[in-house]
C-alpha atoms as one frame of an Amber mdcrd trajectory, in Angstrom:
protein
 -16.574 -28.937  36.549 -13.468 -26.872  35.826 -13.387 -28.031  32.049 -16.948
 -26.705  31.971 -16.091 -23.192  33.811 -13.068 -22.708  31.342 -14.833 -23.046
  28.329 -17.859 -20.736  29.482 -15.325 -18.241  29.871 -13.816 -18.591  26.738
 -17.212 -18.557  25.117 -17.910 -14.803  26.566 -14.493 -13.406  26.322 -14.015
 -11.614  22.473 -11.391 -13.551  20.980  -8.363 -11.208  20.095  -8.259  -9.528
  16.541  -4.346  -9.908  15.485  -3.243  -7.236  13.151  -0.719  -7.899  10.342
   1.229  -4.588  10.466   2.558  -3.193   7.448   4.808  -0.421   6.343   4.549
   1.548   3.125   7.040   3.778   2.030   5.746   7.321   1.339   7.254   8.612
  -1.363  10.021   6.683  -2.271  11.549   8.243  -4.943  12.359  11.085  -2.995
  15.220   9.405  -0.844  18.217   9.006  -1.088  18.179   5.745  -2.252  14.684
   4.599  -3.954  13.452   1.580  -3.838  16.730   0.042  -2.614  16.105   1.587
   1.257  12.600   0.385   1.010  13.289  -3.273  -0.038  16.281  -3.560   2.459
  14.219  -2.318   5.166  11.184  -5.110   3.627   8.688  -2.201   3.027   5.154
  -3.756   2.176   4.186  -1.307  -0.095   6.656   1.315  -2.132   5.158   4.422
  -3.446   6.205   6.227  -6.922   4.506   9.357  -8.177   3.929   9.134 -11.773
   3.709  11.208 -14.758   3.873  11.236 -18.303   6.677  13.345 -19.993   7.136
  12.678 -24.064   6.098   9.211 -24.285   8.166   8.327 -21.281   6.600   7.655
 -17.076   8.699   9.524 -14.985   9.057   9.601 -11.398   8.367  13.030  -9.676
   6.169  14.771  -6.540   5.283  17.404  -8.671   5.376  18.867 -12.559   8.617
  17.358 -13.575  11.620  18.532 -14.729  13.497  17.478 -18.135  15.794  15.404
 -16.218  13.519  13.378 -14.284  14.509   9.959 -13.854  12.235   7.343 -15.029
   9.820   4.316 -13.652  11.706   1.645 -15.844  15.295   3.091 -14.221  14.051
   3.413 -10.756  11.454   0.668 -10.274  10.917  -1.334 -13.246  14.009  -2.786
 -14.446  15.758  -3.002 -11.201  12.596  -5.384  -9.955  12.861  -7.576 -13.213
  16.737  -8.048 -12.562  16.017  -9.250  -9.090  13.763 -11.658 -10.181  16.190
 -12.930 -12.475  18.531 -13.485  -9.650  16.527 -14.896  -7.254  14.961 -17.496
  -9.631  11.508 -16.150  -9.932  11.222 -14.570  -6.527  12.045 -10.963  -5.450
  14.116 -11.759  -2.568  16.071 -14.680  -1.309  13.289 -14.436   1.623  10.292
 -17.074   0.028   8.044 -14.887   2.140   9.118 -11.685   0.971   7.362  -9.654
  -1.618   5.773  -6.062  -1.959   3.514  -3.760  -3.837   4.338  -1.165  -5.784
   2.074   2.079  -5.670   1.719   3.679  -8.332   0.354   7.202  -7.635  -0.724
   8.569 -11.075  -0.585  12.077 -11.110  -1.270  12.894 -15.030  -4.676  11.611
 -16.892  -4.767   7.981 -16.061  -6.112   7.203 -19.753  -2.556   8.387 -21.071
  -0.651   6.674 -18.028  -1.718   3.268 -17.949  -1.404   2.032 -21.424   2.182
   2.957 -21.124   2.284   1.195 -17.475   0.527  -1.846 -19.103   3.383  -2.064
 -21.526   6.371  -1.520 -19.271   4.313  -4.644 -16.882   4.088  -6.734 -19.869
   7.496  -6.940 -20.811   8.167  -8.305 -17.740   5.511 -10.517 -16.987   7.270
 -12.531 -14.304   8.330 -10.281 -12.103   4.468  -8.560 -12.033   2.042 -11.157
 -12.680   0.389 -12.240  -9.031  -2.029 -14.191 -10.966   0.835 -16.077 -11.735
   3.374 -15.477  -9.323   1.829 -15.514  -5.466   5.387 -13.812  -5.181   5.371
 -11.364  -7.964   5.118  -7.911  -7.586   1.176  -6.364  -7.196   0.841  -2.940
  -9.177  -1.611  -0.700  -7.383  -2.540   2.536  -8.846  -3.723   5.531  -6.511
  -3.755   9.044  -7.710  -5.854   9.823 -10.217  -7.431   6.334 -11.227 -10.293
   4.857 -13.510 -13.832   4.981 -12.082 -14.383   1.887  -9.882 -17.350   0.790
 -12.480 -14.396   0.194 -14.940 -11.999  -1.310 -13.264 -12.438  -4.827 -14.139
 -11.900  -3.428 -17.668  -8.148  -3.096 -16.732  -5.860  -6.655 -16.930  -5.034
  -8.675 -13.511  -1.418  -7.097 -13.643  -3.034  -4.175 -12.261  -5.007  -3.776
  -8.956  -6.331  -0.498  -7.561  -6.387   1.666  -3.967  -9.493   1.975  -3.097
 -11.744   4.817  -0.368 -14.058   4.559   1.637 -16.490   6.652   0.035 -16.563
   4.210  -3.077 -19.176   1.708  -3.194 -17.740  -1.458  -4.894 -19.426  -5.152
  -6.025 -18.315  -8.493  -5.281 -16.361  -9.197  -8.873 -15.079  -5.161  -8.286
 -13.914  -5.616  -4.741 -11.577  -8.300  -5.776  -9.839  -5.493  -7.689  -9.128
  -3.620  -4.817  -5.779  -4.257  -2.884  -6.280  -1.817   0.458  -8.448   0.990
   1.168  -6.985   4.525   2.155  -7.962   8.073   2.896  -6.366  11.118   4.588
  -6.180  10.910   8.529  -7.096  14.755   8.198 -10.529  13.919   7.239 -10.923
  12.364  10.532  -8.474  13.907  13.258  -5.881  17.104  13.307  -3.956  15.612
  16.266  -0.181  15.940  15.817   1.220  12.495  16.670   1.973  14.212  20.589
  -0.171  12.995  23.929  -3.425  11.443  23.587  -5.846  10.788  20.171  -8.686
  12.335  21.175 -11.657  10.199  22.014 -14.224  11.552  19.028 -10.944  11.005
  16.715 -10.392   6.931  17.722 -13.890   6.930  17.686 -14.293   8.237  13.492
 -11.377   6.464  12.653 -12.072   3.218  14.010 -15.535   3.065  12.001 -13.632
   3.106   8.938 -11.081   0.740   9.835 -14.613  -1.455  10.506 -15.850  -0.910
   7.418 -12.837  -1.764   5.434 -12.227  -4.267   7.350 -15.488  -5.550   6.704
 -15.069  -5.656   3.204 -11.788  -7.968   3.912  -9.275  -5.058   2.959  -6.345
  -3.244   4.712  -6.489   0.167   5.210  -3.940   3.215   4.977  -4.248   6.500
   6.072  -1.788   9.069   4.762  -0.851  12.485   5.602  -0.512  10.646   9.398
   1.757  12.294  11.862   5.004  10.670  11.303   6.121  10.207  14.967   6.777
   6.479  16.753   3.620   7.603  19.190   1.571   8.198  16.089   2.289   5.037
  14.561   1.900   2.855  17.949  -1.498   4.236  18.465  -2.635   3.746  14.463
  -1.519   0.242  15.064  -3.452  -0.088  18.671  -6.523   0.981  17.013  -6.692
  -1.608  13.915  -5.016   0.507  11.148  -3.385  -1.956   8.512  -0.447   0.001
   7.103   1.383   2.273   8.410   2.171   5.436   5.963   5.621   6.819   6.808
   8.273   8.698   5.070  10.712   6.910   7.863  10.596   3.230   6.405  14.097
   2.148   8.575  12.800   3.823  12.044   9.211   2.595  11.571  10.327  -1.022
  11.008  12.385  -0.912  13.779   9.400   0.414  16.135   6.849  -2.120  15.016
   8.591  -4.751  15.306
């Protein structure tokens, strides 16, 4: 009789949704030490702006100057050499690996065939079709139309939005799904999300979720109370500028 009571009231009782929190590291480049903070602190995804500056993809938030240090220097090369280290992997940690976000902020036509090569000559370190523990690409920014994207080689996979409508064979190109949290709430990261707010931003968590993607909002308020609640209400990835103090509160 018990046995029978027990399992009628796990039969009407929702079964909890766990959430595999992630951190991505908001502009990267910008800190005092790129990529290497990010990858200590075992960022999920690392973001570079990119642009294209004679022949060259450099690293910048906005027109850059002639000094601008460049993808291969800051990203690129040091991810091949760590591969080479760690005997295929990018970390001693088997479970450990990351994606880098490449936020194109020049005509995508011009960027990629240069990102395609600087990928290529390092195959290992950036093939996921590969490697399960390479290194996924994902460009945001200004990318392709989603109608094209299988066009583009496996070495690269794409952000996607929620406004996008995408088919089976071009879903499978899409690593996450993310949109500004100002389209759907001004709160400040103090007291309470309002009600309405949860209420617009837990539809499209649904929906991507649906669709069997993570999502990221950016432009979030940066604050550990901001980034408990996103994580309360279903939201994937955490966007943060913080990577070290995020980690730490998520935990």
């Amino acid at each position: 009789m018990l046995h029978r009571l027990l399992l009628a009231f796990c039969l009407t009782v929702p079964a909890a949704i766990t959430v595999a929190q992630q951190i991505h590291a908001h502009n990267d480049y910008e800190k005092p030490e790129p990529f290497l903070n990010a990858y200590k602190h075992r960022a999920d995804f690392i973001e570079a702006d990119v642009w294209l500056q004679n022949g060259r993809l450099v690293v910048a938030h906005d027109k850059p100057k002639v000094d601008a240090p460049t993808l291969d220097s800051l990203y690129i090369r040091p991810i091949a050499r760590l591969f080479a280290e760690n005997d295929g992997k990018v970390s001693a940690d088997r479970k450990y690996t990351f994606g880098l976000m490449i936020d194109v902020k020049d005509s995508y036509e011009e960027v990629l065939p240069k990102l395609l090569e600087l990928l290529q000559t390092n195959v290992t370190a950036f093939n996921r079709s590969a490697n399960p523990l390479a290194v996924q690409v994902i460009i945001s920014g200004n990318r392709p139309r989603p109608d094209t994207f299988l066009d583009y080689p496996l070495l690269i996979q794409f952000d996607g939005r929620p406004s996008e409508l995408y088919g089976e064979e071009t879903l499978r190109r899409v690593a996450l799904v993310s949109d500004s949290f100002m389209s759907y709430s001004r709160w400040n990261g103090t007291g309470e999300l309002s009600e309405q707010d949860e209420d617009k931003l837990k539809r499209v968590i649904k929906r991507a979720h649906k669709d069997g993607k993570p999502i990221r909002f950016w432009a979030i308020p940066d604050t550990p109370n901001a980034w408990k609640k996103l994580k309360k209400i279903g939201v994937d990835i955490i966007n943060t500028d913080k990577v070290a103090e995020a980690t730490e509160t998520l935990k």
